[in-house]
N, C-alpha and C positions, 0 to 999 in steps of 0.2 A: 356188687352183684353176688346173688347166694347160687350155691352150684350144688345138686344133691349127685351123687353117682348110685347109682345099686347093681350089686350085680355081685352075686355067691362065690365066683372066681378069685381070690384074692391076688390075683398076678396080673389081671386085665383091670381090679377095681385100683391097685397102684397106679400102675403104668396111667389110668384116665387122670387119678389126682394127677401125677404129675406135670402129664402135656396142660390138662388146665393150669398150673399152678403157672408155669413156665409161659403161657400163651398170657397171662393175667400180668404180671409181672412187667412182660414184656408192653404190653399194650397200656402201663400206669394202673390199671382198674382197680381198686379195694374191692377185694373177694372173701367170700368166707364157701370152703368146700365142706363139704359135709359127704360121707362112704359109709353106706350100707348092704350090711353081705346079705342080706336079705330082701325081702319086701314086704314083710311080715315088720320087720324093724322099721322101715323106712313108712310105713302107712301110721305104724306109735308114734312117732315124731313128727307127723305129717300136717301141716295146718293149711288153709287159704293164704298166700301171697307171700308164704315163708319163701320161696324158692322163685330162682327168676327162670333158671332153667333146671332141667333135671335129664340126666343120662340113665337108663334103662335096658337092661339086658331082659333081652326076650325071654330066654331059654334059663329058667332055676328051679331048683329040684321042688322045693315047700310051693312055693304060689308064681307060676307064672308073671312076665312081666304082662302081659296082656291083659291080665285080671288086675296087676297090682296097679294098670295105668286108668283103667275102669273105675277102680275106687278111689283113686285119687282127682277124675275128672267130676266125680261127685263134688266134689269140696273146691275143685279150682281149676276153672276153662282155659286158663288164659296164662300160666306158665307156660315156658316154650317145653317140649319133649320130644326127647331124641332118644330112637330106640338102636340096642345094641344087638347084633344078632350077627351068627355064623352062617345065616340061611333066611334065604327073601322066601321062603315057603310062609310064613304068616304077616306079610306085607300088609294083604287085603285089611287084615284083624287091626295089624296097627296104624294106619292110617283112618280108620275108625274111631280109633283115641284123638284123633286131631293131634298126630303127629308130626314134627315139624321137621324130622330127617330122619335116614335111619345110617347108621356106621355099620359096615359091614366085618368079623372078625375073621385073622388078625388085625389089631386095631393098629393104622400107620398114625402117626406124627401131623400129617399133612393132611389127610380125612380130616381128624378129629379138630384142627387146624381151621381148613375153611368150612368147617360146619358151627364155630365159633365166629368167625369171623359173618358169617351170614344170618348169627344169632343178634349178634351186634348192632348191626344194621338196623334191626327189626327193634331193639331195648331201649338206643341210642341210635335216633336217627340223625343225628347230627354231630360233629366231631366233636370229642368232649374235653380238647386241651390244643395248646399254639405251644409254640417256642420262640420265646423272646429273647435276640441278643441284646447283653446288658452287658457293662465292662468286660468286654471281650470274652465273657461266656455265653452259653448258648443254654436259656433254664426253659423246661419244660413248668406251661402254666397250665393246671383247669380252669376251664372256664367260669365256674362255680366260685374259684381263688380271688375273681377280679370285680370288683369294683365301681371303680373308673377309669377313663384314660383321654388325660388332658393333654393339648396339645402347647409345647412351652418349644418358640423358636424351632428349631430345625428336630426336637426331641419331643419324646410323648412319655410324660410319667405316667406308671399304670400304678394304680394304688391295688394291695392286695386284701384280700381279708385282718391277715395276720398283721396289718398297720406297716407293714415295709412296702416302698415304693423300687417298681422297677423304673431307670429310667434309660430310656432305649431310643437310637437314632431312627426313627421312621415318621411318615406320615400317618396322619390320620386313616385316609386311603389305604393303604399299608397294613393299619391292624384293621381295619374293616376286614380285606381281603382275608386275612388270617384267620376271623373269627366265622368266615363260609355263612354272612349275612343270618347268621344264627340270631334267632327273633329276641332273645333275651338284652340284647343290645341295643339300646335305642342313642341316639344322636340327639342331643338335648339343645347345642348350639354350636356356632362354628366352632369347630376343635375339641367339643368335650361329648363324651360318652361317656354314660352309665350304664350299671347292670340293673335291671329290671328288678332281681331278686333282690336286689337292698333298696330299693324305692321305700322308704318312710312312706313322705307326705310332699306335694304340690303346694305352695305357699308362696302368694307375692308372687315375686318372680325367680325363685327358690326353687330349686330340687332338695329335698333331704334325704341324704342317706344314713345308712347306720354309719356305725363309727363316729359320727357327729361331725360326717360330712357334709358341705355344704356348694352347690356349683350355681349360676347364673341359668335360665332358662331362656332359649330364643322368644321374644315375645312376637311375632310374626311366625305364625303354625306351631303356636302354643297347642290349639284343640287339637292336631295330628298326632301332637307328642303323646297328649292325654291320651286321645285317641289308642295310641298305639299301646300303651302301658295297658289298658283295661282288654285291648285285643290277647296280649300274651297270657294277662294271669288268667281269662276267660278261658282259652286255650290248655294251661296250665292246669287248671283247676279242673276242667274236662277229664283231659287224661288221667290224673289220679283219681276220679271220680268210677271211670269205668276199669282202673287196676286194680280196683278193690272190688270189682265184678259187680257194679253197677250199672243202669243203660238210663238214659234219658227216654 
């Protein structure tokens, strides 16, 4: 997740890096923040889809944020923006920008907190990581990390990207539950699931994934499986299709 801050303050533009850094951290996310004491700076660096979200202070001496938020929805509708201000007197303006909250200053912890968290929601609608107990630790996985997850006897090994297998006492049921029916996951036959994002190829009666995995496919609602696979990346492919500010 890319994070722009601006705002000519340099004690309120700290203080935002930080609660983001700290909010990022906390929640796993790979962030890259980016602080501009300007908005004259921040529109030089400015491109289409560089930013997923952007924090904006209303009130700056050289260019207002309300103009810098203008010129920046020339180039991209669809980053979320959240405007910074001491004072709801230009509300009306910013919410004009297709503003998606405003923070009011002094900036608290907890604002800036669930205004993050309801960003979330909106970037990632679905949870983006489980925790697996595996030899009596407790490892936080993303989703993105796994694979597959075979079911062996009363255990489930979950293969990771990185070729190391967690292997953890639960049922299949179990990590369904965990993974919050997130579409990327499909059930291929009793006991095995893969991740959608490493589907190779359908062959025989073969699933292939990378890594030069290889699982069993139920042949009794084979076409549902299929089915389901061309439903996701249709899906998939959708969404990155209109974040690049595109429309069907």
């Amino acid at each position: 997740m890319k994070i722009a801050i601006v705002d000519d303050e340099p004690i309120f533009l700290d203080k935002m890096v930080q609660i983001c850094r700290d909010f990022c951290e906390e929640h796993r996310i790979q962030t890259d923040i980016a602080s501009f004491i300007s908005g004259e700076s921040f529109l030089g660096q400015f491109e289409k889809n560089k930013f997923s979200i952007v924090f904006m202070d209303i009130y700056m001496e050289e260019m207002s944020g309300i103009t810098v938020a203008l010129k920046m929805r020339q180039k991209d509708n669809f980053c979320i923006l959240v405007f910074l201000t001491s004072s709801s007197e230009f509300m009306p303006d910013a919410f004009s920008c297709h503003a998606f909250e405003y923070i009011v200053k002094p900036i608290s912890q907890e604002r800036v907190t669930k205004v993050l968290q309801d960003a979330m929601s909106v970037l990632f609608p679905y949870p983006q990581h489980m925790e697996i107990v595996s030899g009596r630790r407790t490892i936080p996985v993303l989703y993105r990390d796994i694979i597959s997850a075979v079911t062996d006897g009363h255990y489930l090994n979950i293969t990771l990207t990185d070729e190391s297998i967690l292997r953890s006492r639960m049922t299949m049921s179990e990590f369904i539950c965990l993974t919050h029916q997130e579409p990327r996951f499909i059930l291929i036959n009793k006991g095995i699931l893969v991740n959608a994002d490493y589907v190779v190829k359908f062959s025989g009666n073969c699933c292939f994934l990378e890594n030069d995995i290889c699982l069993p496919i139920r042949i009794r609602g084979r076409m549902k499986i299929e089915q389901a696979l061309r439903d996701y990346q249709f899906t998939k492919n959708s969404i990155q299709y209109e974040n690049n500010g595109n429309h069907f």
